[in-house]
C-alpha positions in Angstrom: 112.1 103.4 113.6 111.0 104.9 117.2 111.8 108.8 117.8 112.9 109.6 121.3 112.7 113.2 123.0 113.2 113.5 126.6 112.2 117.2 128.6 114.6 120.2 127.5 117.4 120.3 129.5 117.8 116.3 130.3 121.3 114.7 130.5 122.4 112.3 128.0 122.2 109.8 130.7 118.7 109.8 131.0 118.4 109.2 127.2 120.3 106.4 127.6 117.9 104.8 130.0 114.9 105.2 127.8 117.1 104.1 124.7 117.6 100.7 126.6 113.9 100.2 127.9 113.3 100.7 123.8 116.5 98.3 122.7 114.7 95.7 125.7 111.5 96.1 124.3 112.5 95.1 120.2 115.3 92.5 121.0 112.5 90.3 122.8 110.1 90.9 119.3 111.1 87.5 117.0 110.3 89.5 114.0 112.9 92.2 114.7 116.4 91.4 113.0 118.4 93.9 114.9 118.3 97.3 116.5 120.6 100.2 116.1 120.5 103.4 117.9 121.4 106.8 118.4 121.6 109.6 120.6 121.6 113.3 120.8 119.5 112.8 116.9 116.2 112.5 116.2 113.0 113.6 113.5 112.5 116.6 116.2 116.3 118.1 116.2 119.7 117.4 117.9 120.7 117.5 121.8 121.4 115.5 124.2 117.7 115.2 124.9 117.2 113.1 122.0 117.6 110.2 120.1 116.4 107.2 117.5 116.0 103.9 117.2 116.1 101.9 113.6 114.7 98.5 114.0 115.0 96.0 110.7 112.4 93.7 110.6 113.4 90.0 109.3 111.9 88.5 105.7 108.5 88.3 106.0 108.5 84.5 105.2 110.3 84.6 108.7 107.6 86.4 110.2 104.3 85.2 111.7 100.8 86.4 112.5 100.6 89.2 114.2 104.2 90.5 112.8 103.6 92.9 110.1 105.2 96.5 110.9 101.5 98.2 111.6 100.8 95.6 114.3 104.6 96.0 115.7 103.9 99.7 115.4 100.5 99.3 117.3 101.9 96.9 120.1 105.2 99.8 120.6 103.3 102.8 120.7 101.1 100.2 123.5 104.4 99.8 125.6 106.0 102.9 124.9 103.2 105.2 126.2 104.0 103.9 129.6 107.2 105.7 130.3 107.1 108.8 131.7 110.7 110.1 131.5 109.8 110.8 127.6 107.5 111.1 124.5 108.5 108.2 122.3 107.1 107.2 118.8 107.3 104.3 116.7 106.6 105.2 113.1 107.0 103.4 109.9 108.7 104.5 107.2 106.8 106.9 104.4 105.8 105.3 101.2 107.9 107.7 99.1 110.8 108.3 101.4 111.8 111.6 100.0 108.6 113.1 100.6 109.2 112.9 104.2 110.5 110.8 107.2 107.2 108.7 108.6 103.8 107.6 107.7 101.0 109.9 107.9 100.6 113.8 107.2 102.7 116.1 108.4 101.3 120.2 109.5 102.9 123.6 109.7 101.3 125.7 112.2 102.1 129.4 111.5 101.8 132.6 113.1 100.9 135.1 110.6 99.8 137.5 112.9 103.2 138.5 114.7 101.5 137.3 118.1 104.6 135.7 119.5 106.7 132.7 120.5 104.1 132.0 123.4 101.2 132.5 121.8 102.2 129.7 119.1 102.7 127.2 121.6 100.1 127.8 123.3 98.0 127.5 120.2 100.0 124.4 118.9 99.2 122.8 122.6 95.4 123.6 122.2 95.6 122.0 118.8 97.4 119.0 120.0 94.3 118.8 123.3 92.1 118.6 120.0 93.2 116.1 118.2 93.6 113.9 121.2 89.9 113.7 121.5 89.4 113.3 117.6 87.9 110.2 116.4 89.9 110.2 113.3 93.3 111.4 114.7 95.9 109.1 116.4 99.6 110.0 117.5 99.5 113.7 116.8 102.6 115.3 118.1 104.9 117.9 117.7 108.4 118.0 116.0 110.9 120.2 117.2 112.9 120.8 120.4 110.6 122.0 123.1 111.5 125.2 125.2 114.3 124.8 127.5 116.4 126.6 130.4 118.4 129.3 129.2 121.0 131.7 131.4 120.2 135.5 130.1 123.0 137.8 130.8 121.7 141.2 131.5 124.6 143.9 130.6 124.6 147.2 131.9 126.1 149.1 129.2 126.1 152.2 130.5 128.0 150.5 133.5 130.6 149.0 131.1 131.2 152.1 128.8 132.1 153.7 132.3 134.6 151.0 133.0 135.5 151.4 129.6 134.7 147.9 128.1 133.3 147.9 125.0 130.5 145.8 123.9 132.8 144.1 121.3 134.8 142.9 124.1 131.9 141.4 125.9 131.6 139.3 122.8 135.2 138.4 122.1 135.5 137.6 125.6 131.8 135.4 125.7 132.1 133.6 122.5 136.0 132.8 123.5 136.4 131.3 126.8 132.4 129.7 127.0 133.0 128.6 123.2 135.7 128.9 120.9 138.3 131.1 118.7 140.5 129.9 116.0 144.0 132.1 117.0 146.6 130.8 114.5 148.9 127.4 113.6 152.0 125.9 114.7 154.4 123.1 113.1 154.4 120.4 114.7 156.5 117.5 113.6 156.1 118.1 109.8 152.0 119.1 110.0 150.1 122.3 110.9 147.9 122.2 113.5 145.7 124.5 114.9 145.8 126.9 117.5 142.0 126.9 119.6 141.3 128.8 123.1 138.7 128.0 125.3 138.1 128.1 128.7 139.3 124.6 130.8 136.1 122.9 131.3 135.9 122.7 135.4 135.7 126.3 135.0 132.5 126.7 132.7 129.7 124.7 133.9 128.3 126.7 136.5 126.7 130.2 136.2 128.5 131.2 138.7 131.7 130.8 136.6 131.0 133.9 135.0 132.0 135.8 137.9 135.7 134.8 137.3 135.2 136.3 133.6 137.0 139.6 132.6 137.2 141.6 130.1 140.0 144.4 128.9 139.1 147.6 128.8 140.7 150.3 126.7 142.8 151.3 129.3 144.0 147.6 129.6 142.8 146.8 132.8 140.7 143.4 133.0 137.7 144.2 134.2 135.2 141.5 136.0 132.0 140.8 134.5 130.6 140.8 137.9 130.9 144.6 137.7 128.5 145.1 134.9 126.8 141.9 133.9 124.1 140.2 135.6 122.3 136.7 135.4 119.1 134.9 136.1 117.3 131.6 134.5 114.5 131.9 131.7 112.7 129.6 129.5 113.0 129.9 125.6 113.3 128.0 122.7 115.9 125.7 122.1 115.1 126.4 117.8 113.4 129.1 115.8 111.6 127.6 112.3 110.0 130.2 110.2 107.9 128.1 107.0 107.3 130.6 104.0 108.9 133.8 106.2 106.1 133.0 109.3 107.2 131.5 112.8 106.0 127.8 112.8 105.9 124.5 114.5 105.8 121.3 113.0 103.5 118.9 113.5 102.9 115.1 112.3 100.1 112.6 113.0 98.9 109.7 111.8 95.4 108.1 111.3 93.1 105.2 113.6 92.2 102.4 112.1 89.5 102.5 108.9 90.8 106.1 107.8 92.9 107.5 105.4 95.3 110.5 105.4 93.0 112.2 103.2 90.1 112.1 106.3 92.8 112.7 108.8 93.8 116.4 107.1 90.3 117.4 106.6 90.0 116.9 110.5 93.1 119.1 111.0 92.1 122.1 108.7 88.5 121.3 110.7 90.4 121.8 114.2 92.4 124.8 112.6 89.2 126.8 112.5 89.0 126.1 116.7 92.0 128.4 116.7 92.5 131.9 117.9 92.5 134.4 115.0 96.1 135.4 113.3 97.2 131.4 112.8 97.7 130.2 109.7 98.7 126.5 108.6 100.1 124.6 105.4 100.8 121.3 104.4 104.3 119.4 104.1 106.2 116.7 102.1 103.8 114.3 100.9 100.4 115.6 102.3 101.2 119.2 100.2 101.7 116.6 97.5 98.6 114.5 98.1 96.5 117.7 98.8 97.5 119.4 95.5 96.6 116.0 93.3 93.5 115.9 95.7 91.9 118.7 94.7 92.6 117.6 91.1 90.8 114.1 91.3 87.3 115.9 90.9 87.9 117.8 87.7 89.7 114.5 86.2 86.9 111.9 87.1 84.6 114.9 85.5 86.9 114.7 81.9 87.0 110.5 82.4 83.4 110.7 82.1 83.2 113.2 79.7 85.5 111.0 77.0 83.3 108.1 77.7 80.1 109.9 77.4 81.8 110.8 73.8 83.3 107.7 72.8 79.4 105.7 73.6 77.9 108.8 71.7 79.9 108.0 68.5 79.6 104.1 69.1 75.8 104.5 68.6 75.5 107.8 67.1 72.9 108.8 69.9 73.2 110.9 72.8 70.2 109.5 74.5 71.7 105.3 75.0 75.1 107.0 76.4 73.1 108.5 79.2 71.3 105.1 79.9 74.5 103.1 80.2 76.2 105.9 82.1 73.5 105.8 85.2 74.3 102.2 86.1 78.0 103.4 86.9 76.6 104.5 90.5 75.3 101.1 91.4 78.9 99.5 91.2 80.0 102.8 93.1 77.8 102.2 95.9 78.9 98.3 96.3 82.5 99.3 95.8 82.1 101.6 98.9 79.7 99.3 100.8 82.6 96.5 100.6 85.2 98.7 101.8 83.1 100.4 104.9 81.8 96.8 105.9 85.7 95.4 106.0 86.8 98.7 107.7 89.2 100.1 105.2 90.1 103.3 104.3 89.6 104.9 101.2 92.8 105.1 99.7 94.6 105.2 96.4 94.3 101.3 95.9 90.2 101.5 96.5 90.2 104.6 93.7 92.2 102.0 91.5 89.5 99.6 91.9 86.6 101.9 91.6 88.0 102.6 88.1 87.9 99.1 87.6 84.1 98.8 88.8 82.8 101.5 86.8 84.1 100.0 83.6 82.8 96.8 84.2 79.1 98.0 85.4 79.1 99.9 81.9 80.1 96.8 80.3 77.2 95.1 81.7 74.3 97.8 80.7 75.9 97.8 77.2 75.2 94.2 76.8 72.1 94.8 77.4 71.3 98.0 75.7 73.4 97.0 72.3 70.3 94.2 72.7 67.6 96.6 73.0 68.9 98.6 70.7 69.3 96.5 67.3 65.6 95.0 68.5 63.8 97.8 68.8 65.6 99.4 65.1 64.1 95.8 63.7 60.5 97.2 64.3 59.8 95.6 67.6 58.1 97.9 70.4 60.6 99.9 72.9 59.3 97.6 76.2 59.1 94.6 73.8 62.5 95.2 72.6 64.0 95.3 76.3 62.4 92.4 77.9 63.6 90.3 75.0 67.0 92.0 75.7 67.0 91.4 79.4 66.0 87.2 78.7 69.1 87.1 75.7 71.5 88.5 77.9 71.1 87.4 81.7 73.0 84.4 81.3 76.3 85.7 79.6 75.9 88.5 82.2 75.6 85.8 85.1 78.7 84.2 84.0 81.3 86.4 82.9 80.3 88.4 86.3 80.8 85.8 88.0 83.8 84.6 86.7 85.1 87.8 87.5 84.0 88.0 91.4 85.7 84.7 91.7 88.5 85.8 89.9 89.2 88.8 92.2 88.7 86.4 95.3 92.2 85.8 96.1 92.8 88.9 95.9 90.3 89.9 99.0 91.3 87.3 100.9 95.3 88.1 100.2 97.9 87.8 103.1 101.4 88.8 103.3 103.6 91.3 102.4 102.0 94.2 100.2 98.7 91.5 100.7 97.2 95.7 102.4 97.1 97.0 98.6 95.5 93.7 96.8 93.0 93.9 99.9 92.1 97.0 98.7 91.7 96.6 95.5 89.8 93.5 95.5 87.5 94.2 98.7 86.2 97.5 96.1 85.9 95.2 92.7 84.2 92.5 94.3 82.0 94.8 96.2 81.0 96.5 93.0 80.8 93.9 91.0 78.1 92.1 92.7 75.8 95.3 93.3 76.6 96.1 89.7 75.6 93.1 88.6 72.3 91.9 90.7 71.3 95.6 90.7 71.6 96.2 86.5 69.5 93.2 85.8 66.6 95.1 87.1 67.7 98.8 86.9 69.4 99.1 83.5 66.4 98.0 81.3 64.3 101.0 83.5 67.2 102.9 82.5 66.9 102.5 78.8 63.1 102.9 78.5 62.8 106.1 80.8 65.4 107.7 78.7 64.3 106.5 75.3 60.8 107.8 76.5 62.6 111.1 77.6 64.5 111.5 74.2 61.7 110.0 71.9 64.0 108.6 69.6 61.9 104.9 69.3 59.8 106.1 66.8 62.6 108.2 64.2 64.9 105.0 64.4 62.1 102.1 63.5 61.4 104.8 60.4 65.3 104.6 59.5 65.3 101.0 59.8 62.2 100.4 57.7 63.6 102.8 55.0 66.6 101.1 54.8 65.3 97.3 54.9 65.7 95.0 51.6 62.5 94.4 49.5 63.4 90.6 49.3 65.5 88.2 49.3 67.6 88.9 46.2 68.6 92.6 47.3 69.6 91.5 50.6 71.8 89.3 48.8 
């Protein structure tokens, strides 16, 4: 879908020019189905001024290179950029659509210090100059009406109490003849219909209309408003939005290519502090949603590796060989991370998926080796004996099933097609890990085991358990 916004104040007309450039634009894209649009709506409010496109794509299996939505998106926002009569956005719908209307984040700039309607768009414009030049940022705009021409009637009261017209009538008389009034109904063949005045419409369009406007007095005399009321042209906004009882502007944004939504609002609340003091912010629809279960992530990975430093404590009643298989869990981190960076992906909830994956396999790897060690060393042999021997038993199995595994998750880095973003992802971080995980621990994880048995000194109390619990011959171990 593409959001269109022309300048306050432009005639319905001119939307319908840039509508058509848009509706020219995706009827010559062979992976667009149809297009439907609509004026005087859009994402940033209702007027004349504004409008929307929808834009169904076909099945993907009728789609080629080069056709996914992202790279439609891209090559739109290319072409789109080069009309001047408006500010037009293609966006893509949001994963969870009732967390919001597009992709990306979405911002509520506040002014909690009462500094006024110009004040907060002048801040909201100096925040938009800023992202502009970020790195990380990419289609940052606002969302909302933009200020537009208004006709301010100045009434001398004074004046009109003197003419005696009361400020009620003013009203009554306003609100009728330039809007509306209900007055009664009337039968008309069998139905009720309604009764509406209103002024004709020849006789309302110009600002100079409202010299023909009276009003009764309380004498009953009609009085001109030219004798009391006087005019000129201002600029104000079209919409007032308070968010949480502040005044505030909306603003949505999206990311450039190799960053996720989660870098994108650390570089807004970054740009925030480049404000004037008194303005506030707070996040919207699905980035208040990712922000609160963002700042929850670091206490759960904290309990996930509590419960497995527990569980491998009570698998080998030790609290030293838990910390030893524990350690290797950074090496399939860092490949995990290295695989991403080097492919230019974000990290995103599908990478986090697969870094869950890569730290249980890299423990699965040291455990091999360490369960080794470990029954060795308990059958008397010396602690760098015991690991060597362990290191030579196990390399092969470790070799294969790793390897099975990297090839396994192949397919999945090299995916393509629809939802192929997510099983790039997920892959691209397994595979990554796995492979640092893997070459790495055969080195590392035996240095692992001896520094912290050596730190720990429990070689010499477990030989003494074995010894005292070994048979005296053959019969008694049978």
């Amino acid at each position: 879908m593409t959001n269109v916004e022309l300048p306050a104040g432009a005639s319905q007309a001119r939307t319908l020019e840039v509508i058509k450039q848009i509706e020219n634009f995706y009827l010559n894209e062979p992976a667009v189905q149809h297009v439907v649009a609509i004026t005087g709506f859009s994402f940033s409010g209702n007027g004349q001024n504004a409008g929307i496109v929808f834009t169904p794509f076909k099945d993907w299996k009728e789609r080629g290179k080069g056709e996914s939505a992202d790279e439609i998106a891209a090559k739109a926002f290319g072409t789109f950029s080069q009309i001047k009569d408006a500010i037009v956005f293609p966006l893509n719908p949001p994963p969870i659509r009732e967390l919001g209307n597009a992709t990306g984040f979405t911002f509520r700039l506040q002014d909690r210090s009462g500094q006024g309607h110009e004040a907060l768009v002048a801040a909201r414009n100096q925040l938009l100059g800023l992202a502009a030049q970020s790195p990380v940022l990419a289609g940052v705009r606002p969302e909302g009406l933009e200020d537009a021409p208004q006709l301010q009637l100045d009434i001398d009261r004074d004046k009109a109490n003197s003419l005696g017209v009361t400020f009620d009538a003013i009203n009554t008389t306003l609100s009728t003849l330039l809007g509306s009034s209900y007055v009664n109904d009337f039968p008309n063949q069998g139905r009720q219909q309604r009764v509406i005045v209103q002024a004709d419409s020849p006789r309302r369009l110009q600002p100079e209309d409202l010299k023909n406007l009276y009003a009764r007095s309380s004498s009953g005399n009609m009085v001109p408003f030219s004798s009391f009321v006087t005019s000129k042209w201002i600029t104000g906004p079209v919409q007032l939005i308070r968010y949480n009882g502040y005044p505030a502007m909306k603003i949505s944004g999206a990311t450039k290519p190799g960053y996720s939504t989660g870098d994108a609002m650390t570089e807004m609340e970054n740009l925030m502090t480049k404000l004037p003091p008194g303005f506030g912010f707070e996040w919207t629809g699905q980035s208040l949603e990712e922000k609160t279960s963002g700042d929850q992530a670091p206490a759960l990975y904290a309990l996930s590796l509590i419960a497995v430093f527990l569980v491998l404590a009570a698998l080998y009643e030790s609290t030293s060989i838990p910390f030893a298989v524990m350690l290797v869990v950074p090496l399939g981190i860092l490949g995990a991370l290295l695989g991403v960076t080097l492919r230019g992906m974000p990290n995103d909830v599908y990478f986090k998926v697969g870094m869950i994956t890569v730290v249980g396999l890299s423990a699965k790897n040291a455990i091999l080796i360490i369960e080794f060690a470990k029954d060795l060393q308990a059958q008397g042999k010396g602690l760098i004996e015991a690991t060597l021997e362990a290191v030579h038993l196990r390399f092969r199995p470790i070799i294969m099933t790793s390897l099975a595994f990297i090839l396994g998750v192949l397919p999945l880095v090299i995916a393509s097609g629809a939802g192929s973003a997510s099983q790039r992802a997920i892959g691209t971080g397994v595979m990554g890990g796995m492979i640092t995980a893997t070459v790495l621990a055969v080195f590392l994880v035996p240095v692992f085991f001896v520094v912290v048995r050596k730190l720990f000194k429990g070689s010499e109390r477990q030989r003494r358990m074995y010894a005292a619990n070994k048979p005296r011959n053959e019969d008694e171990e049978i």
